[in-house]
C-alpha positions as CSV (number, residue, x, y, z in Angstrom):
1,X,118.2,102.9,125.3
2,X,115.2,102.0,122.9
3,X,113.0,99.7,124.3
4,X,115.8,97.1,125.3
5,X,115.8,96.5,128.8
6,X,119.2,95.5,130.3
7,X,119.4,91.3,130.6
8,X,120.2,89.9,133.7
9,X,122.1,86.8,133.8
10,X,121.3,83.6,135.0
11,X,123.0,79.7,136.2
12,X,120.9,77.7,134.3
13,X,121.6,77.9,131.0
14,X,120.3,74.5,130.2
15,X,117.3,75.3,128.2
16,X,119.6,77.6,125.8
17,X,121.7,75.8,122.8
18,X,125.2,74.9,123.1
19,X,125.9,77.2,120.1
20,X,123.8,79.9,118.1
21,X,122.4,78.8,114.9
22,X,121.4,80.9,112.0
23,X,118.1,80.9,112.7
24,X,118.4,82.4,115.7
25,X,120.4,85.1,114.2
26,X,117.8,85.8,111.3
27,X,115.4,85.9,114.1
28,X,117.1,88.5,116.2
29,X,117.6,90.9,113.1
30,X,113.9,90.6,113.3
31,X,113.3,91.8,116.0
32,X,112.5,88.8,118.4
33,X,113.4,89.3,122.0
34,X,113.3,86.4,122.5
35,X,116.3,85.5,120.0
36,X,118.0,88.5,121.8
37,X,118.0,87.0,124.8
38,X,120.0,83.6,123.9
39,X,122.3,85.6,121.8
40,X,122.7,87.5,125.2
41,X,122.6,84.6,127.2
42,X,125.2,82.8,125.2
43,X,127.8,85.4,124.8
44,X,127.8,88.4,127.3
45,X,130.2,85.5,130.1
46,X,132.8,85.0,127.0
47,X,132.7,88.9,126.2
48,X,133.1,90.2,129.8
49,X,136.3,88.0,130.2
50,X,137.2,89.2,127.0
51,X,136.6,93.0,128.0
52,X,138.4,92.1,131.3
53,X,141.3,90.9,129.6
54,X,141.6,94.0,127.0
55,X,141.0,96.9,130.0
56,X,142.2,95.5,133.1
57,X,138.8,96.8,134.9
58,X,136.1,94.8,135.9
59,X,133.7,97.8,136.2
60,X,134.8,98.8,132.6
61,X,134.1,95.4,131.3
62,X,130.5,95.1,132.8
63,X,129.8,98.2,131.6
64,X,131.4,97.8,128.0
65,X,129.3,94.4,127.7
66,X,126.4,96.5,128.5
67,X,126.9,98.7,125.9
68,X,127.8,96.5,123.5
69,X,124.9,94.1,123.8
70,X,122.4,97.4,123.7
71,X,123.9,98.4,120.3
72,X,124.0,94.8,119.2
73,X,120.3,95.3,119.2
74,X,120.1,98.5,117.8
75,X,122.0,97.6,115.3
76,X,120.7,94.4,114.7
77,X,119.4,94.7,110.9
78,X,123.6,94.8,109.7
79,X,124.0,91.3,111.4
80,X,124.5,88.4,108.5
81,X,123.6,85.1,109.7
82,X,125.5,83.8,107.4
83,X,128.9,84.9,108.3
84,X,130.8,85.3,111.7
85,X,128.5,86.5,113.9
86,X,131.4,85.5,116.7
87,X,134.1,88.0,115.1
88,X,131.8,90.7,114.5
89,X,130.6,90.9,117.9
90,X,134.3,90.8,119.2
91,X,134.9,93.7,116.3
92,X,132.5,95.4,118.1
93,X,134.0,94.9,121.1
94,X,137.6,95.8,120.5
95,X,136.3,99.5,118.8
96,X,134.4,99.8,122.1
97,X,138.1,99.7,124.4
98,X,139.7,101.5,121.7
99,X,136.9,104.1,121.9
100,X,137.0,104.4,125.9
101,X,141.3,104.0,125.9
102,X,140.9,107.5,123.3
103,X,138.3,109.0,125.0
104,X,140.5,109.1,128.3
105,X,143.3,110.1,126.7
106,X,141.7,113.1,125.3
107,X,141.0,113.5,129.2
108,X,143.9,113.0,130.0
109,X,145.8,115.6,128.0
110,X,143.3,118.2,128.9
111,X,143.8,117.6,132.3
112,X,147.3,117.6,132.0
113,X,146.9,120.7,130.2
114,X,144.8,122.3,132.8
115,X,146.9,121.3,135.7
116,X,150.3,122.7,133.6
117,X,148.6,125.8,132.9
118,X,146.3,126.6,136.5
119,X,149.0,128.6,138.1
120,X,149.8,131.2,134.9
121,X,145.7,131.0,134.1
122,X,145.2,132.2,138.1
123,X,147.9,134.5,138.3
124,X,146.5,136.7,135.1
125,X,143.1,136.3,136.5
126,X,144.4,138.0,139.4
127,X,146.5,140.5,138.1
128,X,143.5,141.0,135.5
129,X,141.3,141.9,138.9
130,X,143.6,144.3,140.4
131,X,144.0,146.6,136.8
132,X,139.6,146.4,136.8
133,X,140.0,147.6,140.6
134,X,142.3,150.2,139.8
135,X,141.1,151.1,137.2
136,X,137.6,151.5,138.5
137,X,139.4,153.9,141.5
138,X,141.0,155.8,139.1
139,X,137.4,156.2,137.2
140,X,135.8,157.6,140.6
141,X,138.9,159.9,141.9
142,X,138.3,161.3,138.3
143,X,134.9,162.3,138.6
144,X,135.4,163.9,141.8
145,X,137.7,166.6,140.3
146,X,137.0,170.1,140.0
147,X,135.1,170.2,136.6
148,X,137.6,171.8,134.2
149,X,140.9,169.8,135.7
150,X,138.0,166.6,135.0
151,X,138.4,167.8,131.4
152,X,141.8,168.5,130.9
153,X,142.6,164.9,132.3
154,X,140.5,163.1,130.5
155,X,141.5,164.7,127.2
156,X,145.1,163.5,128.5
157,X,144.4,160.1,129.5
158,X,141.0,159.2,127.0
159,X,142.0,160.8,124.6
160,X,145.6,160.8,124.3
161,X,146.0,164.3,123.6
162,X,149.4,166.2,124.5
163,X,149.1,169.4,126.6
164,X,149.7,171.7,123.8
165,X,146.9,170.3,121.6
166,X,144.3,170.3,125.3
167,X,145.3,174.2,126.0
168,X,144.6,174.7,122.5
169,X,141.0,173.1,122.6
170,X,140.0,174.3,126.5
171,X,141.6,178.0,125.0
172,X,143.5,177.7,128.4
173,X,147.1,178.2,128.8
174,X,149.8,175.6,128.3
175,X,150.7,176.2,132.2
176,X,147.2,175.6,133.3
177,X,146.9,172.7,131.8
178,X,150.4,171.2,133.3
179,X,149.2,171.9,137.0
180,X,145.9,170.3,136.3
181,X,147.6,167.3,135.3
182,X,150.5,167.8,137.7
183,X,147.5,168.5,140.5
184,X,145.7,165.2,139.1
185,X,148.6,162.6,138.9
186,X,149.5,163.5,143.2
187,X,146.0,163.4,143.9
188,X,145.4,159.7,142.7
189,X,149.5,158.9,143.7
190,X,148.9,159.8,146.9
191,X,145.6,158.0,147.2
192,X,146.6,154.7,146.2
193,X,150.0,154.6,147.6
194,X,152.4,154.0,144.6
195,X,155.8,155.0,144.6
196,X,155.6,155.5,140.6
197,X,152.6,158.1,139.2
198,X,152.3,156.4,136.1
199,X,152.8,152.3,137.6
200,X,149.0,152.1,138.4
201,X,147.3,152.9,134.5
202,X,148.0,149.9,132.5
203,X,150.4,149.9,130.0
204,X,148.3,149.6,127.3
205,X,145.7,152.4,129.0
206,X,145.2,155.0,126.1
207,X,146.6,158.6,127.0
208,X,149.3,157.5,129.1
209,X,150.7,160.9,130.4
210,X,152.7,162.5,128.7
């Protein structure tokens, strides 16, 4: 917040002009805290009710006012004492409501979004866990098969090689290879309880049998 502190208000604002001069002004883009602190003093009642007015929140308001008066000083070397210093602080102002209205709205539509979208997002999550979890069974029914029926289906299903091309590479015949697979596919039916053999690899799972 730089080395403003926030400004609390007071009742007695008898000691401060009725209206801010120049000089005052010039001081503030100074520096002077001082000259801050009547600018502060003079104007944070009008722009609150101002704010109010504009967002229809009183907690946006005091907090708007905050803000504004914190960049006021920040950004006190582009004040000109000669000119409005009134409507450039309500400039300020109105880019502050029309920041916070677009910054909700952005919310807003993401939220919207979100919601719209939760129910397809959590069914594909789920149906994303169940294909890992079969998939993952499959992987350790596989390496519990006899060694060379191991090879033939993973030729099959990794590899996407058809039984003539797998007897042809194992040097085993074209019968031996269909009862490995045949042997394989009731195995892991069986085990997790589908009423299709091929319903539990994923569509898109490489080697699909054939």
């Amino acid at each position: 917040m730089s080395n403003v502190t926030r400004i609390e208000k007071v009742n007695d604002y008898s000691e401060y002009e009725t209206s801010i001069s120049p000089s005052v002004l010039r001081s503030l883009k100074k520096g002077d805290h001082r000259a801050y602190e009547k600018v502060y003093l003079h104007y944070a009642d009008a722009v609150h009710d101002f704010l109010t007015q504009l967002t229809r929140s009183e907690e946006d308001a005091r907090e708007i006012t905050q803000e504004i008066f914190i960049r006021l000083w920040e950004k006190r070397a582009w004040i000109k004492p000669s000119k409005s210093f009134e409507g450039y602080l309500y400039s300020i102002a109105r880019n502050a409501v029309k920041n916070l209205v677009a910054q909700r709205e952005v919310c807003k539509r993401y939220t919207d979004f979100l919601s719209a979208r939760g129910t397809e997002l959590e069914a594909a999550t789920d149906e994303l866990m169940m294909a890992r979890e079969t998939d993952s069974l499959i992987s350790l029914m596989i390496g519990q098969m006899p060694h060379q029926r191991q090879k033939v289906f993973r030729l099959n299903r990794e590899e996407g090689m058809s039984v003539n091309d797998i007897a042809r590479t194992l040097r085993i015949s074209k019968h031996t290879v269909e009862s490995h697979l045949s042997t394989a596919k009731r195995e892991i039916k069986e085990t997790l309880a589908f009423d299709d053999g091929d319903d539990f690899l994923p569509a898109n799972a490489p080697g699909k049998w054939k």
